[in-house]
C-alpha positions as CSV (number, residue, x, y, z in Angstrom):
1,X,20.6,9.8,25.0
2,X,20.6,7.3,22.1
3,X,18.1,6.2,20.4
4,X,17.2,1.7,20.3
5,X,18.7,-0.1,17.9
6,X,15.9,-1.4,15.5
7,X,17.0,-4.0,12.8
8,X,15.8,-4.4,9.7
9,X,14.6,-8.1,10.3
10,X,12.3,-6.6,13.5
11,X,11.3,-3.7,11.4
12,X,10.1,-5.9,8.2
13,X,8.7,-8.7,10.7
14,X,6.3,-5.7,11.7
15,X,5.7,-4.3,8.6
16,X,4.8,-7.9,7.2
17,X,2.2,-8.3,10.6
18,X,0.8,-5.0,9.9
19,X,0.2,-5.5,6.3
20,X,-1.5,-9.3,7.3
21,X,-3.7,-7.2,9.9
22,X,-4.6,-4.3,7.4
23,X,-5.6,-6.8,4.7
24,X,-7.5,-9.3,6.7
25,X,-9.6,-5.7,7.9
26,X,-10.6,-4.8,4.7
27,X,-10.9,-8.4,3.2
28,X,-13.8,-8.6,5.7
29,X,-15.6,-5.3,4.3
30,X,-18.8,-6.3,3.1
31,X,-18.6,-5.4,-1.0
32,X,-21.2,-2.2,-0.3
33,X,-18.7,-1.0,1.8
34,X,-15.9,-1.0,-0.5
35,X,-17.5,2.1,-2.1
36,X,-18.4,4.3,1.0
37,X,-16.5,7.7,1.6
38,X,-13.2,7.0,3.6
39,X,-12.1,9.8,5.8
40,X,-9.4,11.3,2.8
41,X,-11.6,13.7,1.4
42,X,-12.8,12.6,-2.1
43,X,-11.4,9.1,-1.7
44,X,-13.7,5.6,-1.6
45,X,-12.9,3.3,1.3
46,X,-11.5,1.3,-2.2
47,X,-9.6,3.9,-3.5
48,X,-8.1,4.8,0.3
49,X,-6.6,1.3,0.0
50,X,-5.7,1.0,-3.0
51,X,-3.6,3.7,-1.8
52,X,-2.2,2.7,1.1
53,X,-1.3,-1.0,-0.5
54,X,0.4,0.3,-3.2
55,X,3.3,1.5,-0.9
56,X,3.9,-2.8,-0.7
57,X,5.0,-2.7,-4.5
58,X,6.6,0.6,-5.0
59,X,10.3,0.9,-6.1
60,X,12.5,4.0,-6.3
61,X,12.6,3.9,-10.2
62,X,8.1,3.1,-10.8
63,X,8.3,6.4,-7.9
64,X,10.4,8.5,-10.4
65,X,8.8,7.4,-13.5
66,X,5.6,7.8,-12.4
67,X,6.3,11.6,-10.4
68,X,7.5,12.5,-14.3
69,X,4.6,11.3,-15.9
70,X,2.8,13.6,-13.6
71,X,4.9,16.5,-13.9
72,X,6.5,16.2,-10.3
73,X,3.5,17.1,-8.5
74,X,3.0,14.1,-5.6
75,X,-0.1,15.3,-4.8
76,X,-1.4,14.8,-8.4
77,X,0.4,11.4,-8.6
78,X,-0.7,10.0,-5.8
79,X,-4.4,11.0,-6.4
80,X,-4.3,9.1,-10.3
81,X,-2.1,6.2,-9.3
82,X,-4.4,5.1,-6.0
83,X,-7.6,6.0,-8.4
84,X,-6.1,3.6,-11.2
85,X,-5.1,0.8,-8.5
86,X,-9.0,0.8,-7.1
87,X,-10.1,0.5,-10.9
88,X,-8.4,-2.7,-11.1
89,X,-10.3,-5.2,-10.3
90,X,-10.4,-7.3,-7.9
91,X,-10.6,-5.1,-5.0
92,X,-6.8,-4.3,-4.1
93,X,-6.4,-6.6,-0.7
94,X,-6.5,-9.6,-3.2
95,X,-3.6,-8.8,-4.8
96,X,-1.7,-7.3,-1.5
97,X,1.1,-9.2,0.4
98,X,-0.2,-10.1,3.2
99,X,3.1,-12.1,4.5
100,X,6.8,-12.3,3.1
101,X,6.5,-13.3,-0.7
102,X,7.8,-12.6,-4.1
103,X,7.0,-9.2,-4.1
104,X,9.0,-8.5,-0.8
105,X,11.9,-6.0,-1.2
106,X,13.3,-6.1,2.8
107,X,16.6,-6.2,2.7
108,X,16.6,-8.7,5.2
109,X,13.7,-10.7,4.9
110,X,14.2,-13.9,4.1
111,X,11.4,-14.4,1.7
């Protein structure tokens, strides 16, 4: 049995319809919403996506540099980067890609 071919150009056309979809959700949150209790334990609805957008800008070496700077633990990293990320301001689905842009590292995307 083998498994479907899926090319990269279908799999990034997804991922940029998902991330349109994720950030048109939350850019409808009213603002008291923004700091509610998400279902991660211990995480704001804000800091929750701060979290999950950041995965739109990371890069192999920012992943290294910043597991390093927190002594290898992911756990730890991940808790203080998606906590910084929510500090910023605006709230993060302004600054997320919400289609093919500048910021877009497919390999086949056309951007």
């Amino acid at each position: 049995m083998s498994d479907p071919v899926v090319h990269d150009s279908d799999t990034w056309g997804l991922i940029h319809t998902e991330r349109a979809a994720l950030a048109g959700t939350l850019g409808a949150l009213a603002p008291g919403r923004w700091s509610e209790p998400s279902l991660c334990t211990g995480w704001s609805v804000r800091v929750a996506a701060a979290h999950v957008l950041a995965g739109a800008e990371q890069t192999p070496g920012r992943l290294f540099r910043r597991m390093a700077a927190n002594g290898f633990r992911f756990d730890t990293m991940m808790d203080r980067e998606a906590r910084r990320l929510a500090a910023a301001s605006p709230p993060p689905t302004s600054t997320a890609p919400t289609a093919p842009g500048p910021r877009c590292r497919a390999p086949a995307c056309r951007c």
